[in-house]
C-alpha positions, 0 to 999 in steps of 0.5 A: 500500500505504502509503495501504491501511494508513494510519489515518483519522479519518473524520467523526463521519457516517461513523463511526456508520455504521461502528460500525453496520456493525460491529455487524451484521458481528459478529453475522454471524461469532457466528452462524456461529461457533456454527452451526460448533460445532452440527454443520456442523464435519463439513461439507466445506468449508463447516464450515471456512468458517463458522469462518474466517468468525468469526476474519475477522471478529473479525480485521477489527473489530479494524481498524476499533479501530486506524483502519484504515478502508480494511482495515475497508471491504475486510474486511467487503465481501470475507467479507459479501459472500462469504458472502451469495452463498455462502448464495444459492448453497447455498439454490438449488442446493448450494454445495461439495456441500452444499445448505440445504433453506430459510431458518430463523431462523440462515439469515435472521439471517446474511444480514441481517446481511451485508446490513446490514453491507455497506449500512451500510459503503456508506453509511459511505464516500458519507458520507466515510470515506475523507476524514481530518478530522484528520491520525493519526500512524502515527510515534512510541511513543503512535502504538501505545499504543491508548487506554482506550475502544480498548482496552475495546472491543478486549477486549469485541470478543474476548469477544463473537467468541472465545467463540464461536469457541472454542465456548463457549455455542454449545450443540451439534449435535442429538443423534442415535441410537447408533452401532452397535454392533460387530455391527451394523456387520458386518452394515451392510457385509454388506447393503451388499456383498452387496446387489442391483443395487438397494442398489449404485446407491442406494450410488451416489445417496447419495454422488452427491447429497451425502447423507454431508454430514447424514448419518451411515452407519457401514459407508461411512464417512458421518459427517454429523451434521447430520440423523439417522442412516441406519444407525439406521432403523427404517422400511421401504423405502417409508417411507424414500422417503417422507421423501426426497421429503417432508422436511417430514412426519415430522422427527426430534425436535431437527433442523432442520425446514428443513434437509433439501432439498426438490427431491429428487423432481425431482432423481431419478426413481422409480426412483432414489428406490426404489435410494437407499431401498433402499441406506438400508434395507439400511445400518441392521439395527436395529429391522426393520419390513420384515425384509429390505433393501428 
């Protein structure tokens, strides 16, 4: 423990590869602070990680300021590598329920970045981060009285990863339709509780396949903001399955046109995307192309 906690002065080598690292670590935690604060705070789970992502890695530069090499090394292998396989995961299959449709720009930046990070930290320690070129003592008051250049880069590493945190300038979530209003929703929970065999198991497909995750229905307590609403729908039952089955057709003005998986067509059958857009269409009263619930 006493040898985890010990500050280290490591070759000027090994040094740049760690600042390197650094560098490409904070641009990790930025981007996943802001990407928290532009909608994915309502995700399950995943929300909560991608702020916890950002303090950890404010928290672990912090370290590297203090020369606490060996708790940097640990730091940033332990949340960068954490976080690619958690992008791996959520890109191929889903991760906690939630699934990435494809790689868009914040998705390749993030795992650039936690690539880099990890390579550079890798580099660092074969360049001998780990070997003290001079002894730092951990005793005495001057021991903890960090330096001006420490003590600037302290406060530049807090600004540059608390702003965002807190969510300052990291623009917000898409803006999405109304909610309903008073009477609309009675009615959405009306269709929905009164609809057919139809509605009920396509009730069934939007909870089973996470679809509350992005998406927001009133009546059932969905509150996704990440794609659009589904109770404000004006498309017919058929046009619905449409966009279920091929996301990349018709995107809503503001939202993310790789967000929105495309393997629904081989995750359910025909009939299964006719129950789901069924359900949808019943969910949303407003503009009615097809005057009824699909």
């Amino acid at each position: 423990m006493n040898a985890l906690l010990q500050r280290n002065r490591p070759p000027l080598a090994a040094l740049v590869l760690l600042v390197l690292a650094a560098i490409a670590f904070v641009v990790g935690g930025v981007d996943h602070a802001r990407l928290f604060h532009r909608g994915y705070a309502q995700v399950e789970v995943v929300g909560p990680l991608f702020l916890l992502n950002a303090l950890g890695t404010l928290v672990v530069v912090l370290l590297l300021l203090d020369r606490r090499i060996r708790l940097f090394l640990g730091g940033v292998l332990s949340i960068s590598l954490g976080s690619i396989v958690s992008i791996l995961i959520s890109h191929s299959s889903s991760f906690f329920g939630f699934a990435e449709g494809g790689y868009d720009t914040d998705a390749t930046l993030i795992l650039a970045a936690e690539i880099a990070s990890v390579v550079l930290v890798l580099a660092a320690v074969a360049a001998g981060a780990l070997r003290q070129t001079a002894p730092v003592s951990d005793t005495g008051p001057a021991a903890h009285r960090p330096g001006p250049l420490q003590l600037g880069l302290g406060v530049a590493v807090v600004l540059v990863l608390g702003l965002p945190i807190a969510g300052v300038a990291t623009g917000r979530a898409p803006k999405n339709d109304p909610t309903p209003t008073g009477a609309q929703l009675a009615a959405s929970k009306a269709a929905i509780k009164n609809g057919n065999a139809m509605v009920q198991e396509g009730k069934h497909l939007f909870e089973a396949h996470h679809c509350d995750t992005c998406h927001a229905i009133a009546a059932t307590g969905a509150k996704g903001i990440l794609g659009p609403r589904m109770d404000a729908q004006s498309d017919t039952a058929e046009e619905i399955g449409i966009n279920i089955t091929k996301p990349r057709v018709d995107i809503a003005e503001g939202f993310g046109a790789k967000l929105m998986p495309t393997d629904y067509a081989s995750k359910m059958n025909g009939t299964q995307i006719k129950h789901l857009s069924a359900f949808i269409r019943a969910a949303s009263t407003t503009g009615r192309k097809d005057g009824g619930t699909g």
